[in-house]
C-alpha positions in Angstrom: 36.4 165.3 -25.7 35.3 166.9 -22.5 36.8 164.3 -20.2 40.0 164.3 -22.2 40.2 168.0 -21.6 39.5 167.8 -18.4 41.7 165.5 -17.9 44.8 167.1 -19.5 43.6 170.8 -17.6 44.3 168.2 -14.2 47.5 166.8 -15.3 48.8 170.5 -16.2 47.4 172.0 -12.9 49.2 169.0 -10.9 52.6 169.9 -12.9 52.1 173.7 -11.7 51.8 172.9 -8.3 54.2 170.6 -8.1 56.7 172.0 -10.3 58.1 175.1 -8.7 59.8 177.5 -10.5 63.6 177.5 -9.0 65.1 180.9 -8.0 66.2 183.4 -10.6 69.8 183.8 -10.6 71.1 187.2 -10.4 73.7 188.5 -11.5 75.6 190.9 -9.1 76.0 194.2 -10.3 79.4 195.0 -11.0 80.5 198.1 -8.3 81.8 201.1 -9.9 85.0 202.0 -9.4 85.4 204.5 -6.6 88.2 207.3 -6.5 91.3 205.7 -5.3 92.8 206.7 -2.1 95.8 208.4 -2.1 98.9 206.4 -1.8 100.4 206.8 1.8 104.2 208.6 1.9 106.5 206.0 3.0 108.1 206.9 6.4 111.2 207.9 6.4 113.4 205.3 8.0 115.3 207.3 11.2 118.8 208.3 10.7 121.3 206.3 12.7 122.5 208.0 15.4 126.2 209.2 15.5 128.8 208.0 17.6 129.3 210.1 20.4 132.9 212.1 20.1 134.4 213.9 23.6 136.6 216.7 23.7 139.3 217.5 26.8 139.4 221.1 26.8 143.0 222.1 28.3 143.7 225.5 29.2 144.8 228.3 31.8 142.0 229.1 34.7 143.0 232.7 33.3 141.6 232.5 30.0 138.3 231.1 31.7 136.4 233.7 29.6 138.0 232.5 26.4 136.9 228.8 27.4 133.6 229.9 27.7 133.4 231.9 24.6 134.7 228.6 22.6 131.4 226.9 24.3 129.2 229.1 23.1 130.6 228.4 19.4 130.2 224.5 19.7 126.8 224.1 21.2 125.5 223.1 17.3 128.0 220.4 17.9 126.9 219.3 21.1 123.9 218.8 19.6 125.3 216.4 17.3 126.3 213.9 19.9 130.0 215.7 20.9 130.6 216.2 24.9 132.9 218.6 25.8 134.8 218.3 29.1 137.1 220.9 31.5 138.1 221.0 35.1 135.5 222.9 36.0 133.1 219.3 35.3 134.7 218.0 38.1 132.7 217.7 41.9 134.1 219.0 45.2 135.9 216.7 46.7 137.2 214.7 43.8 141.2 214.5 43.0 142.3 216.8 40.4 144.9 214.4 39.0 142.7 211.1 39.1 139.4 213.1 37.3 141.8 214.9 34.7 143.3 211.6 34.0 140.5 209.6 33.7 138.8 212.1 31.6 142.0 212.5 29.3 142.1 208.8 29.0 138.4 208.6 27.5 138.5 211.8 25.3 138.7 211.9 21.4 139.8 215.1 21.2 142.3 217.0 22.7 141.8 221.0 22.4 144.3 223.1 23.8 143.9 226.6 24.5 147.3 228.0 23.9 148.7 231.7 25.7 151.4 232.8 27.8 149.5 231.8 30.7 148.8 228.2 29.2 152.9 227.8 28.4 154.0 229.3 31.9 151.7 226.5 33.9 153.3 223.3 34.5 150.5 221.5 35.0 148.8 222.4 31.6 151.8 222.1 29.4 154.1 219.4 31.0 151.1 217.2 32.0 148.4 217.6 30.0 149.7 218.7 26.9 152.4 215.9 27.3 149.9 213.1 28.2 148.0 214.2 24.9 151.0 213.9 22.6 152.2 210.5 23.9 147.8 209.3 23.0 148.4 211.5 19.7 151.5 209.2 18.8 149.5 206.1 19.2 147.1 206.4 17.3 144.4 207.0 20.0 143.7 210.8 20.3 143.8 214.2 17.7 145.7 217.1 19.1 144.4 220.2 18.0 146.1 223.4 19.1 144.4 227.0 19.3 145.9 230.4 19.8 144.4 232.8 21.9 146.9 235.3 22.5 150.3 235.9 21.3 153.1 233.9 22.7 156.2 231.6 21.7 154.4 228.2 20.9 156.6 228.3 17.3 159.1 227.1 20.1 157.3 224.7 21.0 156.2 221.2 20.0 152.9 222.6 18.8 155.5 224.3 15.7 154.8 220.7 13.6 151.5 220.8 13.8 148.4 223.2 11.8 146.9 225.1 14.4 143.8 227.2 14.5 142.2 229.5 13.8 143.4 229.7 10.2 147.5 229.6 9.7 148.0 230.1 13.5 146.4 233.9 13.6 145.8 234.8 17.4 142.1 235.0 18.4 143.2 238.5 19.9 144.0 239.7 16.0 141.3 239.2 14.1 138.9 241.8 13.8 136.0 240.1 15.4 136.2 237.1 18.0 133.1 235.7 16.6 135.0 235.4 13.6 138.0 234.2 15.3 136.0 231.4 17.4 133.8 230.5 14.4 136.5 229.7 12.2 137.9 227.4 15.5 134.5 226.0 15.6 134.7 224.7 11.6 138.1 223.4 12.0 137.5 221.3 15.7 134.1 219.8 13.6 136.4 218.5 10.8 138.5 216.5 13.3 135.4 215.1 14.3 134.0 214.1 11.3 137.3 212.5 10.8 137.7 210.9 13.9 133.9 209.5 13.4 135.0 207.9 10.0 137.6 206.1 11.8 135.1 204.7 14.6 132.5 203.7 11.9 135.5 201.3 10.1 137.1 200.3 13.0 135.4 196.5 13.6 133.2 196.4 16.9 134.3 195.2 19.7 133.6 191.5 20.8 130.8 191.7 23.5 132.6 190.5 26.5 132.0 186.5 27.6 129.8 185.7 30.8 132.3 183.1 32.9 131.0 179.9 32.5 129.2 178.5 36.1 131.3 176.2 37.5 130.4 173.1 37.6 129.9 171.2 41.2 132.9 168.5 41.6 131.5 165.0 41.8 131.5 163.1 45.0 133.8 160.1 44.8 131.9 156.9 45.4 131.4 155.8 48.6 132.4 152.0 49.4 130.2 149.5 50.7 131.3 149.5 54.6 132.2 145.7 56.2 129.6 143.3 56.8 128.3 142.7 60.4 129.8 139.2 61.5 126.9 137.2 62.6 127.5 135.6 66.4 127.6 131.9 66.6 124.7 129.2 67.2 122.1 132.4 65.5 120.0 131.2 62.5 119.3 132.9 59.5 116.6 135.2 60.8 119.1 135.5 64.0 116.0 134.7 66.3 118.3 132.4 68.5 120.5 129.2 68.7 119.0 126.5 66.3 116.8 123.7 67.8 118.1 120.2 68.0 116.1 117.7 66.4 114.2 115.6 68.9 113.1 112.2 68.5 115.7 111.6 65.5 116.9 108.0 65.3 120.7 108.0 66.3 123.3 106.7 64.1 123.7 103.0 64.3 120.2 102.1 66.0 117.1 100.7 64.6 114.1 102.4 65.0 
């Protein structure tokens, strides 16, 4: 009974040490659920920009101070992407008719500062006025007309038309010219916003075309030039007249 015991307290010792217990698997904890972060504002996708809108401002170098007071009033539209442009833009040394042309032909808007002054000068109503009308009836430029002081433009073209400010009342005769120039202000901004609408559904322009590189003209092939004429009595290799056999039986003889 001894050995028997012994012997089974060997075999169970052998199995221990050869037997070794595997690692226990463990389970991960499962992480508690931390605060959630606050969701992140979307960004606000940026406004596209407006199309930029120029004004010709026409008017007598006598009313300069009624010019400028007008400027003062649309500065919250230059902000907006709206260029104004006089005479007074123009360098030293450039030509009077070619700048006031060119910049007549690019405007928008055409603003006209209307007063005795304005109606006496040739220049302002004959050319500039005129040029403005003839864009107006093409469909090209708005014509806006504004009374500063009182004259006779009800005997004029500018009758058919709504003028500012409001029903055609002289700056001069209203009670403030902040007023007066404000209300000219609110009325030039709605020709804008109209004239914008009509840019925004007119269909862009096709990006002009690079010209294609032209293409080198091919050489006609040349033809093959005339063969050298070889001289008489050269062989092939043309190292000189060809040898005569020697020693070859002649016609007719035996050897």
């Amino acid at each position: 009974m001894a050995g028997n015991l012994t012997g089974a307290s060997m075999r169970a010792r052998a199995r221990t040490h050869t037997e070794k217990p595997g690692p226990a698997s463990k389970t991960p904890a499962k992480a508690k659920p931390g605060p959630r972060s606050p969701a992140r504002p979307a960004t606000p996708r940026p406004k596209p920009e407006k199309p930029a809108v120029r004004i010709f401002v026409s008017y007598s170098h006598r009313d300069a101070d009624a010019r400028q007071r007008l400027e003062t009033h649309l500065a919250p539209l230059k902000r907006e992407g709206v260029e104004t442009w006089f005479d007074g833009d123009m360098n030293a040394g450039d030509k009077l008719d070619t700048g006031i042309a060119r910049a007549l032909r690019n405007a928008h808007v055409f603003v006209g500062l209307l007063s005795p002054d304005y109606l006496a000068s040739n220049y302002c109503w004959k050319i500039e006025y005129k040029r403005a009308m003839g864009r107006r009836a093409n469909g090209t430029m708005r014509v806006v007309a504004v009374v500063l002081r009182p004259c006779d433009w009800k005997s004029t073209t500018a009758a058919g038309f709504k003028l500012l400010p409001e029903d055609g009342k002289e700056v001069t005769r209203w009670r403030s010219a902040d007023d007066a120039f404000l209300n000219v202000a609110l009325g030039i901004r709605r020709v804008v916003a109209d004239v914008r609408k009509t840019m925004a559904a007119a269909p862009p322009k096709p990006a002009p075309r690079k010209p294609a590189a032209a293409k080198p003209a091919a050489k006609p092939p040349t033809k093959p030039g005339p063969k050298p004429r070889q001289k008489p009595g050269l062989g092939r290799a043309g190292a000189g007249p060809v040898a005569r056999k020697r020693n070859s039986p002649a016609k007719g003889r035996k050897p």
